[in-house]
C-alpha positions as CSV (number, residue, x, y, z in Angstrom):
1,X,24.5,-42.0,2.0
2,X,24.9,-38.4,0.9
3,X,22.1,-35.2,0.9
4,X,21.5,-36.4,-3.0
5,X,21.1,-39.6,-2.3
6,X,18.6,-39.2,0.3
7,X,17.0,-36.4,-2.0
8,X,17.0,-39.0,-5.1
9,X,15.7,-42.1,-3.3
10,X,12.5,-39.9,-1.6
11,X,11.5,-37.9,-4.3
12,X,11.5,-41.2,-6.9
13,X,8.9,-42.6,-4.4
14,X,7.0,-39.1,-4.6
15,X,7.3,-39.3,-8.0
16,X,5.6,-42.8,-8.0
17,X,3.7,-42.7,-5.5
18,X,1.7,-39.8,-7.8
19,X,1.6,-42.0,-10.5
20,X,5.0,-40.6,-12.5
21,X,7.2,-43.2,-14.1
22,X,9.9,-42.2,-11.7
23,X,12.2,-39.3,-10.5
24,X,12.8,-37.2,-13.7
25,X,16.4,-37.4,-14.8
26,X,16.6,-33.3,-16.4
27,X,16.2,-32.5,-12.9
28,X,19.2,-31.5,-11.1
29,X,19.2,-32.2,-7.4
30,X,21.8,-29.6,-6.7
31,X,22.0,-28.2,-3.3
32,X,22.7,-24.4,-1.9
33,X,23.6,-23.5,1.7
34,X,21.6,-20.4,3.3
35,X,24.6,-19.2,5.1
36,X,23.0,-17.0,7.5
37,X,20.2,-19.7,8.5
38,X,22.1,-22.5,8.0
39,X,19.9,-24.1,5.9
40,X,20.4,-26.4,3.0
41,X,17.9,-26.0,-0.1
42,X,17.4,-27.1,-3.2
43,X,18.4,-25.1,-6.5
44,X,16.0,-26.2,-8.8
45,X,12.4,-26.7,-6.3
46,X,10.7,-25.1,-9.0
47,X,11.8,-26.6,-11.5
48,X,10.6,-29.6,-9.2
49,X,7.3,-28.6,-8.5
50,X,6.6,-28.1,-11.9
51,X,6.9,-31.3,-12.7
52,X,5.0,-33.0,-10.3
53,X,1.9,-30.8,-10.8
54,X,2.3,-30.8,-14.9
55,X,-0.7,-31.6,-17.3
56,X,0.3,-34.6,-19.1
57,X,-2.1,-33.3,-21.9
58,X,-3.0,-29.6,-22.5
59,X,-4.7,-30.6,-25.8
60,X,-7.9,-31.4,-24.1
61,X,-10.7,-29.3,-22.7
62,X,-10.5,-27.8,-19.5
63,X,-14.4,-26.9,-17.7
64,X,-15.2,-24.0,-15.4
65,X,-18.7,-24.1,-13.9
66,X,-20.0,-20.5,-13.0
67,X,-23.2,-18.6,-13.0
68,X,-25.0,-17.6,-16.5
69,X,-24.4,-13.7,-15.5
70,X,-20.8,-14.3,-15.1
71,X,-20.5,-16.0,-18.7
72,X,-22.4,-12.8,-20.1
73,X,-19.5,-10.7,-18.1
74,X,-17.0,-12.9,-19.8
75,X,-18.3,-12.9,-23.2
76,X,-18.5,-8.9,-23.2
77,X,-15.4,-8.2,-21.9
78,X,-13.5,-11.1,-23.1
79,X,-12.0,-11.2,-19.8
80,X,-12.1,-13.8,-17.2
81,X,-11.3,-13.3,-13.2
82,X,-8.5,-14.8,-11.3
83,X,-9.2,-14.6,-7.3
84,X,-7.0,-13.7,-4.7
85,X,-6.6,-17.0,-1.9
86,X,-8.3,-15.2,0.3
87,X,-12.0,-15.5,-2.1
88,X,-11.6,-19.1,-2.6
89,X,-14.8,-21.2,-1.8
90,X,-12.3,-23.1,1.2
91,X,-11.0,-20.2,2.9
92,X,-8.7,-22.9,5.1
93,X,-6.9,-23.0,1.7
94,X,-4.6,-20.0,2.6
95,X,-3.4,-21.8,6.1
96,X,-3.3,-25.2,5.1
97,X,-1.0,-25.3,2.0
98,X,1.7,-23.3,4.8
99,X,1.2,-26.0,7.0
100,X,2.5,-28.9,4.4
101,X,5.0,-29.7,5.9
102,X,3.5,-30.2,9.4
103,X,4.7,-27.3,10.5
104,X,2.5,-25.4,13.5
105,X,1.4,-22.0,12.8
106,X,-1.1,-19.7,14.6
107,X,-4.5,-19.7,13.6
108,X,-4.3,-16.3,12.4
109,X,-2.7,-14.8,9.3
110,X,0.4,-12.9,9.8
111,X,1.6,-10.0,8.0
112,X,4.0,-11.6,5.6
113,X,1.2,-14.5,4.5
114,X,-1.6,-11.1,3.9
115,X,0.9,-10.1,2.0
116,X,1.2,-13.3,-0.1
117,X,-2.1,-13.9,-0.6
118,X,-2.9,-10.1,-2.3
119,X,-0.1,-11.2,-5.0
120,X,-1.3,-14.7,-6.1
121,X,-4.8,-14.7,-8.5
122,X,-6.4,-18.4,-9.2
123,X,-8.7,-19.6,-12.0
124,X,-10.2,-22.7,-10.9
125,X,-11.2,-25.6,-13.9
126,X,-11.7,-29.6,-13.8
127,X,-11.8,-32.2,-16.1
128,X,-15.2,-33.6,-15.0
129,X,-17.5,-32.2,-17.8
130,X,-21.4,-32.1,-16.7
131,X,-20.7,-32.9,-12.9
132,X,-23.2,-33.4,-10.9
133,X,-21.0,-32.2,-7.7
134,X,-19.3,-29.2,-9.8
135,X,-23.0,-28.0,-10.6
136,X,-24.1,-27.8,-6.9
137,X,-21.5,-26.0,-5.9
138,X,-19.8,-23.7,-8.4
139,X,-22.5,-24.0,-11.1
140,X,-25.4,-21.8,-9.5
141,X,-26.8,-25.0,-7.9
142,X,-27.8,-26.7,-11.0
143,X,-28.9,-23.4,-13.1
144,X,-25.7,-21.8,-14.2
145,X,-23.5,-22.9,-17.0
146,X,-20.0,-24.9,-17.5
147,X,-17.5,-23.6,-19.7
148,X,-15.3,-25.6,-21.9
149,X,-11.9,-23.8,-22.4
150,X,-8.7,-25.0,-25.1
151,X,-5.8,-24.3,-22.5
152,X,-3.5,-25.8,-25.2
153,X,-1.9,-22.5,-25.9
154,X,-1.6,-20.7,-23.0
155,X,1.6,-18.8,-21.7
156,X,3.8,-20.7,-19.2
157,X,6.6,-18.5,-17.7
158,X,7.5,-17.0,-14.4
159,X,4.7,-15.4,-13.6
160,X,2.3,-18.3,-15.1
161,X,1.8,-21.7,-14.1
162,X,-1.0,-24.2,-14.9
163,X,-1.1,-27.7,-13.6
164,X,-3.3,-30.4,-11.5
165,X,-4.2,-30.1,-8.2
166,X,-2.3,-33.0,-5.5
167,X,-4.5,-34.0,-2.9
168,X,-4.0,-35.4,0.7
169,X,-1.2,-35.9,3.0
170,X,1.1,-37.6,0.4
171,X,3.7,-35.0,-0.2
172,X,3.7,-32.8,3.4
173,X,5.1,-36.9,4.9
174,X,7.7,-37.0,2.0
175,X,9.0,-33.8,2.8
176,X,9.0,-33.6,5.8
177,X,10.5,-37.6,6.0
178,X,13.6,-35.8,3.9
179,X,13.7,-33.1,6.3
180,X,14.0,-35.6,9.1
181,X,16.2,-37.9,7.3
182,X,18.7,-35.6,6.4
183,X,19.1,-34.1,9.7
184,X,18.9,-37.5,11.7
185,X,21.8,-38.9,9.2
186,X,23.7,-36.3,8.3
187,X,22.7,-33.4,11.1
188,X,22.2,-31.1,8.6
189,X,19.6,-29.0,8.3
190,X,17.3,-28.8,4.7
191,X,14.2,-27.0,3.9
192,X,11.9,-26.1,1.0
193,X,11.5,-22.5,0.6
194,X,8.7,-22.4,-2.3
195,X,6.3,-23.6,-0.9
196,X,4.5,-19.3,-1.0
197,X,4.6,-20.2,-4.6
198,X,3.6,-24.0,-5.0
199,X,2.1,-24.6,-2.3
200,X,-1.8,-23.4,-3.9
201,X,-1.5,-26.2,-6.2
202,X,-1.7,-29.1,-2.6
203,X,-5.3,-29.3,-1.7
204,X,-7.0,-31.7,1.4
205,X,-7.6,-35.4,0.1
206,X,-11.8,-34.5,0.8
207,X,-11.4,-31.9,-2.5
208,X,-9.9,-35.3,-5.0
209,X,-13.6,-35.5,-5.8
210,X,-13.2,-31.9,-7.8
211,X,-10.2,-33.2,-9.8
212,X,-9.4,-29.5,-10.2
213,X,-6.6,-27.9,-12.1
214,X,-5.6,-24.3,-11.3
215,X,-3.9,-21.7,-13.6
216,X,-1.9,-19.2,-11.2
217,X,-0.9,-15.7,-12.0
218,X,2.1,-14.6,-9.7
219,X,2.0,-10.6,-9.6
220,X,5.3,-10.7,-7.5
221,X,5.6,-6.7,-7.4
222,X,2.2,-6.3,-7.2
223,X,2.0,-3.6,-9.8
224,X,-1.2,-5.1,-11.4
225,X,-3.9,-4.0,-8.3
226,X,-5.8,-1.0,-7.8
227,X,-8.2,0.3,-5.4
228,X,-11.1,-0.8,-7.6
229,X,-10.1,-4.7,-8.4
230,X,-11.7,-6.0,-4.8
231,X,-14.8,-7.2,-3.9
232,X,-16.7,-9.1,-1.2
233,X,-17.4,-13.0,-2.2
234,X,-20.8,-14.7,-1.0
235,X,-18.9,-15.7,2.1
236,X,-18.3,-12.6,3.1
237,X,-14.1,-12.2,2.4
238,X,-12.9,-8.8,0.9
239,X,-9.6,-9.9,-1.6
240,X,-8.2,-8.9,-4.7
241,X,-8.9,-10.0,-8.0
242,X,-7.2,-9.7,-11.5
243,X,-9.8,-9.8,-15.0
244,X,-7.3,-10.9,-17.7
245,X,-7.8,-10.6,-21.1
246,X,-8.5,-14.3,-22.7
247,X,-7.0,-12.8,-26.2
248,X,-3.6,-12.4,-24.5
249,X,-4.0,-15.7,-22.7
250,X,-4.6,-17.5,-25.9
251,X,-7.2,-19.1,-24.7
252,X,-10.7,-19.9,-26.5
253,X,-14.3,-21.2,-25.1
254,X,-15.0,-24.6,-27.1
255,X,-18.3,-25.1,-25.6
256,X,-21.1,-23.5,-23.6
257,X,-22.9,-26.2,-21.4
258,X,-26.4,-24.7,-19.6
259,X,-27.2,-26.6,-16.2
260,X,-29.7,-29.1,-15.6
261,X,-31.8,-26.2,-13.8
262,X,-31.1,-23.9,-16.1
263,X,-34.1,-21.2,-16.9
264,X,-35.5,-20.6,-20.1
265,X,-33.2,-23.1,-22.6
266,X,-34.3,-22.6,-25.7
267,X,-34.2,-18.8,-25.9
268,X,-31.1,-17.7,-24.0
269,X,-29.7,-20.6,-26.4
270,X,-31.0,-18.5,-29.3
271,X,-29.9,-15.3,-27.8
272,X,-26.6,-16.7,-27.1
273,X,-25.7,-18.1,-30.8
274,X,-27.5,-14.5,-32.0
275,X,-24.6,-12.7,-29.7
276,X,-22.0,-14.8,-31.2
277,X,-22.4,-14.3,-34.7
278,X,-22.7,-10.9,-34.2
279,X,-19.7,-10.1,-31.7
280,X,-17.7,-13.2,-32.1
281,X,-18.0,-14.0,-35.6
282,X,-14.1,-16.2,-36.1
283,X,-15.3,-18.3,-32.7
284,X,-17.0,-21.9,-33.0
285,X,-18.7,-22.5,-29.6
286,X,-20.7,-25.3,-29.3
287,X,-23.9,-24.8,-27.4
288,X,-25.2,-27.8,-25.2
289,X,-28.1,-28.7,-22.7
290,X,-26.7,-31.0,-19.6
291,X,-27.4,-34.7,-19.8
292,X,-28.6,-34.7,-16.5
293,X,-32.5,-35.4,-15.6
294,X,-32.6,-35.9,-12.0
295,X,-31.3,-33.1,-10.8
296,X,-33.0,-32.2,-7.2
């Protein structure tokens, strides 16, 4: 059995395993030695990737549950904010997703991963609409708001990417069983070299409940920063963010979705329309009250 062999049979049972049909056949399992490592690696891992974490259906709508002062801030400036790793809610995040492969690594963060991290910006979603777990923790506890966003037309390119989230061990044993594999019977030595890049879409099996999907901006010469895009989160990290503009993004807010615990309803539901039809005249948001009653 040969390296594509080896590479064919594993990655089919990824594939399935992650509830594809199969191993895709448009993807080439082509193979390039790293001379001066003397590594073997695959031509097309992004290309790989992409599939495995791709959105089946982009048509639906995507939610993002956030505070009711940060959907003011978005409706005025039209912008929304992708985070730096290093603001996410699960700060582990920035270690874990190097350690896929089951790898050790220090407990601290080097240089070149610091470095990483201030050049990849996240915008979080789900597909749970009016969760009861996405309110208590990203929707204010209950009194903020969940936006529903029409993804369908967004950019997908380079420096883009949009797909699911994986969760659990799954794909750190698969790789590293055709790391093994390949050197056992063939004593050669292969690696994945991506992993910087793809690696923010592989998320502990305790997250699954989230069902999130990321869109990732990749500002690879980091020309996009300056002094004044960072802040300090509620957990008390300093990162980088990135507010891009939802015009250029093509993407449009199909509905507005106030909490169960959310203050005043009627009114800031006037005051929202009001601010609509007067600034946003060509959008048609639908403005909803969350089915939820028991919220505690």
């Amino acid at each position: 059995m040969n390296m594509q062999d080896i590479l064919q049979k594993e990655l089919d049972s990824l594939f399935k395993t992650l509830g594809h049909s199969g191993f895709p056949p448009t993807l080439n399992l082509e193979v390039q030695l790293d001379l001066q490592n003397e590594v073997f690696y695959l031509k097309q891992e992004q290309a790989l990737f992409d599939k495995l974490i791709h959105v089946q259906d982009k048509t639906r709508t995507f939610y993002h549950y956030t505070s009711f002062q940060a959907l003011i801030e978005i409706l005025k400036s039209g912008k929304i904010r992708f985070s730096s790793p290093a603001g996410l809610n699960d700060i582990t995040e920035i270690i874990s997703h190097n350690t896929i492969l089951k790898e050790q690594l220090d407990d601290e963060i080097d240089e070149a991963r610091l470095q990483n991290i201030t050049k990849r910006f996240i915008f979080s979603l789900t597909d749970r609409f009016d969760s009861l777990n996405q309110w208590r923790l990203y929707g204010a506890d209950g009194s903020g708001v969940c936006i529903g966003l029409d993804l369908s037309q967004i950019p997908y390119d380079k420096q883009m990417r949009f797909g699911r989230i994986l969760y659990g061990e799954t794909i750190g044993s698969f790789l590293g069983r055709i790391k093994k594999r390949i050197k056992a019977e063939l004593q050669k030595n292969f690696d994945f070299r991506g992993y910087q890049r793809w690696g923010y879409f592989i998320k502990d099996i305790d997250y699954s409940e989230e069902s999130e999907y990321r869109l990732i901006y990749y500002d690879d010469s980091g020309a996009l920063l300056d002094k004044n895009s960072w802040r300090i989160n509620n957990y008390g990290a300093f990162y980088p963010y990135l507010d891009m503009n939802m015009e250029e993004l093509n993407m449009k807010i199909e509905t507005i979705l106030f909490g169960p615990k959310f203050k005043e309803r009627q009114l800031n539901k006037g005051m929202i329309e009001n601010y609509l039809n007067r600034y946003h005249k060509n959008e048609n948001v639908k403005i909803e009250y969350s089915g939820i009653m028991s919220y505690r």
